[in-house]
GUFI-498825 format. One record per residue (C-alpha): x, y, z; residue number from 1. Coordinates in steps of 0.02 Angstrom, whole numbers, plus 50000, padded with zeros to 5 digits. Example, Ala and Ser with C-alpha at 12.3 -4.5 7.8 and 13.67 -1.06 7.14 Angstrom:
% residues 2
east 50615	north 49775	up 50390	n 1
east 50684	north 49947	up 50357	n 2
This chain:
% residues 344
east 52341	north 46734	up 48717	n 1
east 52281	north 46873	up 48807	n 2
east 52106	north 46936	up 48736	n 3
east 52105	north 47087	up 48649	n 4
east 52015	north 47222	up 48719	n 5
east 51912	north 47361	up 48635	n 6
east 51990	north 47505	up 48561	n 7
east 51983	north 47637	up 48670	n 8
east 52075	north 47771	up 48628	n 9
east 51983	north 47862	up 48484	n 10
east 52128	north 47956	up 48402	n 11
east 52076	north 48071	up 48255	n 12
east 52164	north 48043	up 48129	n 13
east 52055	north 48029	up 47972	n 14
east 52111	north 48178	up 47896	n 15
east 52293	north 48086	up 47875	n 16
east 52309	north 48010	up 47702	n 17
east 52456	north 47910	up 47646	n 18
east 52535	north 47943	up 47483	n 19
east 52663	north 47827	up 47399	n 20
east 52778	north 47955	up 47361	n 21
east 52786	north 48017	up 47554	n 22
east 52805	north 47823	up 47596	n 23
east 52963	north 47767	up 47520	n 24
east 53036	north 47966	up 47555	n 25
east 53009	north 47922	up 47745	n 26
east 53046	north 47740	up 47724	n 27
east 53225	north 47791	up 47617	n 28
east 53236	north 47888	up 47774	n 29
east 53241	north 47756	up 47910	n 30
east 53360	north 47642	up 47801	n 31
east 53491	north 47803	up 47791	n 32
east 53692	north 47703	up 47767	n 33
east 53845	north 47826	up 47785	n 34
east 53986	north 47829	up 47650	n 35
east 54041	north 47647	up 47685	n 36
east 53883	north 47591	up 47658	n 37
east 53829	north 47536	up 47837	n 38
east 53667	north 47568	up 47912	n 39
east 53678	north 47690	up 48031	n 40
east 53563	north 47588	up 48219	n 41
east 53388	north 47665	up 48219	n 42
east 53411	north 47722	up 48393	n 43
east 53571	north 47841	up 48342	n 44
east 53495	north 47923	up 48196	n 45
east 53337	north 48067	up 48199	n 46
east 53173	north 47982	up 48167	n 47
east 53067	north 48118	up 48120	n 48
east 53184	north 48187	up 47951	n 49
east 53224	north 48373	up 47974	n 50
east 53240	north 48419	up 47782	n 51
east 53053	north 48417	up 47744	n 52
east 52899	north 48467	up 47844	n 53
east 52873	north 48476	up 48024	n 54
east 52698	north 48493	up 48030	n 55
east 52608	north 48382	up 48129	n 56
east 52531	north 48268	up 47979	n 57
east 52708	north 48237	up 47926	n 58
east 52771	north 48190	up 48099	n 59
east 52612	north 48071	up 48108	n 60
east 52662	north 47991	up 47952	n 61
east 52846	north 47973	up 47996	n 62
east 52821	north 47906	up 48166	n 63
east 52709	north 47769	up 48089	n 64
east 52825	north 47724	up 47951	n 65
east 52946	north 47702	up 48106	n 66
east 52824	north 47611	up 48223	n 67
east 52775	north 47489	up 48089	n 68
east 52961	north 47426	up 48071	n 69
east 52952	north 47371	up 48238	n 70
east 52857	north 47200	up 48288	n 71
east 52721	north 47272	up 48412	n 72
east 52575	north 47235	up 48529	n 73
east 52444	north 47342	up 48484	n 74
east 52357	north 47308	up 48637	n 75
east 52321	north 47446	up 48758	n 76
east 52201	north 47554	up 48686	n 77
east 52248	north 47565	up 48525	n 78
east 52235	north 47438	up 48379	n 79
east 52367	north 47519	up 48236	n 80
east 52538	north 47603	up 48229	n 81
east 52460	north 47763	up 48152	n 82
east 52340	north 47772	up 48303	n 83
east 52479	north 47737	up 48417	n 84
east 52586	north 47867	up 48321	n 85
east 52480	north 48003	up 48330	n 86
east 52428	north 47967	up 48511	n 87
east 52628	north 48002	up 48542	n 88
east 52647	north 48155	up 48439	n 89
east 52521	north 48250	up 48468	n 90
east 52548	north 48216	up 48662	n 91
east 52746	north 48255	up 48670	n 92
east 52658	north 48433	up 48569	n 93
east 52539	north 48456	up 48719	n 94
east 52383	north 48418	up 48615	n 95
east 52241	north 48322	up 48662	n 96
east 52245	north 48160	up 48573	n 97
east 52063	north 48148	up 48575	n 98
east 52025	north 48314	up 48494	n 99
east 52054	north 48373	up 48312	n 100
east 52222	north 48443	up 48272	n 101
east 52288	north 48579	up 48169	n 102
east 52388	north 48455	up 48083	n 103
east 52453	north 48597	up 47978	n 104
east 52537	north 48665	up 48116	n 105
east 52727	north 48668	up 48128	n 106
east 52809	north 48560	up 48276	n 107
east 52978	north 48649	up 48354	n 108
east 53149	north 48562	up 48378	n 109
east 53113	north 48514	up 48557	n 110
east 52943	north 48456	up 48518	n 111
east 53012	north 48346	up 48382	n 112
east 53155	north 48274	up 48517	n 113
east 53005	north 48241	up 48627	n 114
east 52922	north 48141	up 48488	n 115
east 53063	north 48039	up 48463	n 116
east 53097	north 48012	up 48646	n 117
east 52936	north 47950	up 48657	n 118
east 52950	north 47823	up 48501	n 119
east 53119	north 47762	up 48555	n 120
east 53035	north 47716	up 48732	n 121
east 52891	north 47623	up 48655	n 122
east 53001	north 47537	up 48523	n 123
east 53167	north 47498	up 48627	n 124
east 53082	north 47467	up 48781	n 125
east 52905	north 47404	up 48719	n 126
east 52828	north 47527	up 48847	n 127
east 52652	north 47549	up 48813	n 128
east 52599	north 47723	up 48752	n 129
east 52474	north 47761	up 48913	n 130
east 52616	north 47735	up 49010	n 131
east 52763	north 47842	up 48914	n 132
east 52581	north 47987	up 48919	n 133
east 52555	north 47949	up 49091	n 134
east 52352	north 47973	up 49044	n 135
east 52216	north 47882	up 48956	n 136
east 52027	north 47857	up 48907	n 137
east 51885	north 47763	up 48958	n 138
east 51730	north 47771	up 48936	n 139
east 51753	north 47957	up 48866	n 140
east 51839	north 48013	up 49049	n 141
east 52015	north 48047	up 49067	n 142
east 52118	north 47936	up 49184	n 143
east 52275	north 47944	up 49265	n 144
east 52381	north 47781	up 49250	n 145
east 52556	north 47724	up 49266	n 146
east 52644	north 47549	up 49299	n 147
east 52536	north 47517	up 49484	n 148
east 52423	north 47472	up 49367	n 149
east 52318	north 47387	up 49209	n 150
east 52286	north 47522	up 49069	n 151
east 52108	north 47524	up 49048	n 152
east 52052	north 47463	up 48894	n 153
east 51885	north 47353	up 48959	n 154
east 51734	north 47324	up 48855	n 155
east 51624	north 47337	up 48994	n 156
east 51652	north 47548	up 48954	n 157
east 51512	north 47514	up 48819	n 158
east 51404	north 47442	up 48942	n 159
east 51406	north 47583	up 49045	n 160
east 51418	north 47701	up 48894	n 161
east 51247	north 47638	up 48817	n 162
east 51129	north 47607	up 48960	n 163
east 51173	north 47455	up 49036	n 164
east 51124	north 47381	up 48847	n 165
east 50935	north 47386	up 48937	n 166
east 50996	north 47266	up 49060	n 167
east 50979	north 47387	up 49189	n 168
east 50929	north 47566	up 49211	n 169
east 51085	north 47653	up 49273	n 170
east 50973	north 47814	up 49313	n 171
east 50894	north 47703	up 49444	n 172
east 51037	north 47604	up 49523	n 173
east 51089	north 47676	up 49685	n 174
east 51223	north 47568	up 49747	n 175
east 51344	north 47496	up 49651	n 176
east 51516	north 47388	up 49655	n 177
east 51677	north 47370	up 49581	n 178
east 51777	north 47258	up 49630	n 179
east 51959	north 47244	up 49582	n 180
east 51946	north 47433	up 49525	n 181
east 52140	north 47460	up 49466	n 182
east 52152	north 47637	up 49417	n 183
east 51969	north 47661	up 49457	n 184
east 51911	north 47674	up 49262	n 185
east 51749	north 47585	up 49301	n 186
east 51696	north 47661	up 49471	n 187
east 51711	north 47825	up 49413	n 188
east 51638	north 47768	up 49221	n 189
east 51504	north 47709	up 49345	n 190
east 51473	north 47851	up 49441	n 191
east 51434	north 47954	up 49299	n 192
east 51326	north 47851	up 49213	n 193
east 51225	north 47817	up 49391	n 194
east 51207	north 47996	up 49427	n 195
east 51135	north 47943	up 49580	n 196
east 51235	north 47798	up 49668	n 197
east 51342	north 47794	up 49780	n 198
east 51485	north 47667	up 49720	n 199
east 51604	north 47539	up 49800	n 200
east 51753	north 47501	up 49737	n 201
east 51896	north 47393	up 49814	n 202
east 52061	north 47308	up 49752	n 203
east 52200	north 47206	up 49846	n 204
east 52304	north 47330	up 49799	n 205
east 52356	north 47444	up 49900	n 206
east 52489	north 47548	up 49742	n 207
east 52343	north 47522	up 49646	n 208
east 52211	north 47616	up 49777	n 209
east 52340	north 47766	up 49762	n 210
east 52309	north 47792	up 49569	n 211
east 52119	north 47758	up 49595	n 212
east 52109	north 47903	up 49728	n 213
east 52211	north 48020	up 49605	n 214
east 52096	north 47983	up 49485	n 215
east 51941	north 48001	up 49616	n 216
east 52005	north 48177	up 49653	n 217
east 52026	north 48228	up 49472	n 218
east 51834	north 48186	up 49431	n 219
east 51789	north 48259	up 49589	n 220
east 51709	north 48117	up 49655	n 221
east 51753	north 48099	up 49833	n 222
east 51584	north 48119	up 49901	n 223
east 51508	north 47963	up 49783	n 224
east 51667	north 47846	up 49778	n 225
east 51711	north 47736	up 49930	n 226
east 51868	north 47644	up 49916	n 227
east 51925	north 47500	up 50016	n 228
east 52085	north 47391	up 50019	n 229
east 52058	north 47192	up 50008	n 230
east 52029	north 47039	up 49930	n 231
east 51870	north 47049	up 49832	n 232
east 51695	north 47051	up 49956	n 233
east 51834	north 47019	up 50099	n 234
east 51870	north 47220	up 50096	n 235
east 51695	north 47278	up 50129	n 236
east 51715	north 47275	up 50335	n 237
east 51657	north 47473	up 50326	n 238
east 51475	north 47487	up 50429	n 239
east 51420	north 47622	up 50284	n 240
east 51406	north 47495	up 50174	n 241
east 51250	north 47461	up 50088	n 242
east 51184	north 47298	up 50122	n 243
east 51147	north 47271	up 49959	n 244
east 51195	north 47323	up 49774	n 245
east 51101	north 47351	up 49627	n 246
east 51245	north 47335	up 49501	n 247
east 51401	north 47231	up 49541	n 248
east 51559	north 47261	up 49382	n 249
east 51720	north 47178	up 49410	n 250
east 51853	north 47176	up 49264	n 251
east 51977	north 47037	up 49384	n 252
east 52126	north 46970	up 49327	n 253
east 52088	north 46810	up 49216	n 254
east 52247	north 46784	up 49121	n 255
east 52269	north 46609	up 49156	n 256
east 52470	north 46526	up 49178	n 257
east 52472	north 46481	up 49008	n 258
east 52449	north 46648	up 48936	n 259
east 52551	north 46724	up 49063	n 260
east 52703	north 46623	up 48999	n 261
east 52674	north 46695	up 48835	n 262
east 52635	north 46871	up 48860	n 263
east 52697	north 47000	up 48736	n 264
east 52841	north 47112	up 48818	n 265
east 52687	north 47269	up 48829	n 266
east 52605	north 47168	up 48967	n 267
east 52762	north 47147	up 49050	n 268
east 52748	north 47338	up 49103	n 269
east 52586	north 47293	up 49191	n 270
east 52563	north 47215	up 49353	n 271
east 52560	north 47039	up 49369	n 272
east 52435	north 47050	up 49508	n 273
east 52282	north 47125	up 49408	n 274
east 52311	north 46984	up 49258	n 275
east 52366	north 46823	up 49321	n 276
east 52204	north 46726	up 49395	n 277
east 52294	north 46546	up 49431	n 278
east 52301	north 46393	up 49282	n 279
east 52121	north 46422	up 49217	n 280
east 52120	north 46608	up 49236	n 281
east 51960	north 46593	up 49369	n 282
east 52034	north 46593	up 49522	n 283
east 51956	north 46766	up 49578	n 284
east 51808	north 46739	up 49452	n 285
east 51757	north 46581	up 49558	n 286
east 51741	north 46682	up 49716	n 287
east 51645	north 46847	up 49629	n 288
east 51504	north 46720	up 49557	n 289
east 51520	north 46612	up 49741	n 290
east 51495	north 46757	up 49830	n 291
east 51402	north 46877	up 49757	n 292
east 51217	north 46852	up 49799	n 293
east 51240	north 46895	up 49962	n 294
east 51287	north 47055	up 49900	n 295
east 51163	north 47086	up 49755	n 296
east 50984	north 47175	up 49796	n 297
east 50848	north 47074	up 49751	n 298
east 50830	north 47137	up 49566	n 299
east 51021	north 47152	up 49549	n 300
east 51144	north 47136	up 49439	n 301
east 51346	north 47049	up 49413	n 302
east 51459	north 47100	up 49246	n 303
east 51604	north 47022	up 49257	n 304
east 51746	north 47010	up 49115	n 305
east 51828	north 46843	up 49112	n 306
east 51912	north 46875	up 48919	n 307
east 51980	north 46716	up 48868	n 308
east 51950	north 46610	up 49003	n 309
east 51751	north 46609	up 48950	n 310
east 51778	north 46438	up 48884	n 311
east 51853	north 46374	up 49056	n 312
east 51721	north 46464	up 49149	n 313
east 51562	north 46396	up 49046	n 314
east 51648	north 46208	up 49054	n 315
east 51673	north 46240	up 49262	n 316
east 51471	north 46311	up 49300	n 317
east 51387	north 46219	up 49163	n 318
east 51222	north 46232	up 49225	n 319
east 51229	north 46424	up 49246	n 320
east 51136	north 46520	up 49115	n 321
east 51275	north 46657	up 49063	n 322
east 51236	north 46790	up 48954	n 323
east 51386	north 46852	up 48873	n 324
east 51384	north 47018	up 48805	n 325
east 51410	north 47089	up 48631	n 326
east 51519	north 47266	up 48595	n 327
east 51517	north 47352	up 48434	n 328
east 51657	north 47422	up 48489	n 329
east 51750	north 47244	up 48526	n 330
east 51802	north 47150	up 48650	n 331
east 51724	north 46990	up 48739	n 332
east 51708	north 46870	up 48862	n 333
east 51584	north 46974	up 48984	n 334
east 51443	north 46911	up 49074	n 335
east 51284	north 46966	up 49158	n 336
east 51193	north 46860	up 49286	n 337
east 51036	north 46923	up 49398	n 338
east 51044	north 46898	up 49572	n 339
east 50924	north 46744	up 49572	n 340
east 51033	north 46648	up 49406	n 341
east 51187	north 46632	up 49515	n 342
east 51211	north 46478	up 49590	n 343
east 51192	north 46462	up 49764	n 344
């Protein structure tokens, strides 16, 4: 399977308490039969119940009675159906999922429609939530993503979150790499926890280089963020280059053909380009670690997320002292390696 990825998406709901009684009311709800006694399809039938309160706890609640009958991947920033719930409603009400609510506040008729436009997309269609949003989080920054590419849900946020985990000093690094940058989470998560880099970022994709500028422009960081179209090193041809980086991150595809066989329908959405990574999942992972001294400054450094393919990768460089990296926050299978560990 496809390793799960830190929770990213810190939605506050911790003021939201269950009660029994509310339960089975919303449950009874969803399970609604007309006079003959025959259950009336989910999709034809209000989700959110009109005759009791519209306030924005209640809609939580109800939405994640309604989520939780479904079979879903909780996969893409998220880890539960109330998360994932309240992530919905509180966007289709124009509030910031991140910050605290007034969950006492009533939600309107067409506000409520939203809401249940928005469940019925991520239940009958399995669409992940960033996607139905069109917006996410990473490392505390607020991205623009759609289906050109992966939702960003990386550990490696943490890393640049907390210092580099001592690793590195980010306040010294002044050239730095990502490679296979999707929506460009980690080159802009980069350049504002290296204040003073310049940063690198490519991808083969050329869809995916569109979102990554939008998102460029939105943190204003067209003067620090270089972005070039190609296949890993391959799309560094520009002469402003720096001849060497202090801090190399790639999050590459790694799902290996296995895995992507038996995906859940969520990861459908995405693009097979930025998972698939051939029958052992290190096709691209191969070439980063072949390839990457020659790009490293002397004291510099490679992160690169290889999820569940860290077995495969550890059986294929066995002699290569990996250091694989711990979140408190989840996730796994990231390693660091220093320019002079990789093998040459």
């Amino acid at each position: 399977m496809i390793c799960p990825e830190s929770r990213i998406i810190r939605i506050v709901t911790g003021v939201i308490r269950f009660t029994t009684r509310m339960d089975c009311v919303f449950l009874n709800l969803l399970r609604v039969q007309d006079r003959r006694g025959v259950t009336t399809p989910m999709h034809a039938r209000e989700i959110i119940p009109r005759q009791y309160s519209a306030d924005v706890a209640s809609v939580i609640k109800a939405a994640t009675v309604y989520l939780t009958s479904f079979e879903l991947e909780y996969a893409h920033g998220t880890s539960t159906a109330q998360d994932e719930a309240a992530w919905l409603v509180l966007e289709a009400a124009n509030l910031s999922p991140v910050e605290m609510p007034d969950y006492d506040r009533e939600l309107d008729e067409l506000t409520l429609q939203q809401v249940e436009h928005f469940l019925r997309l991520r239940t009958e269609q399995r669409i992940p939530a960033a996607y139905i949003t069109g917006r996410t989080w990473f490392a505390g920054l607020e991205f623009t993503v759609d289906p050109r590419v992966l939702i960003p849900r990386s550990p490696i946020a943490e890393f640049l979150t907390e210092d580099g985990f001592g690793l590195v000093d980010l306040g010294h690094v002044r050239s730095a790499l990502d490679l296979c940058t999707g929506s460009g989470c980690i080159a802009v998560a980069l350049a504002h926890a290296c204040p003073d880099a310049l940063v690198h970022a490519t991808d083969l994709s050329a869809d995916a280089l569109e979102v990554a500028s939008i998102n460029v422009k939105k943190h204003a960081l067209e003067d620090r963020i270089a972005l070039f179209q190609g296949d890993l090193f391959n799309a560094l041809t520009s002469e402003k280059q720096p001849h060497r980086y202090d801090l190399i991150l790639s999050n590459p595809p790694y799902v290996d053909a296995g895995d992507m066989q038996s995906v859940s329908t969520e990861f459908t959405h995405e693009p097979s380009l930025g998972l698939a990574a051939g029958d052992d999942g290190l096709d691209l992972a191969r070439d980063i670690i072949a390839q990457a001294h020659r790009f490293l400054s002397p004291a510099g450094l490679l992160v690169c997320e290889v999820g569940n393919s860290q077995p495969a990768l550890e059986t294929a460089f066995p002699d290569t002292p990996f250091l694989w990296l711990e979140f408190a926050n989840g996730g796994a299978g990231v390693f660091a390696l220093t320019r002079e560990q990789l093998p040459l």
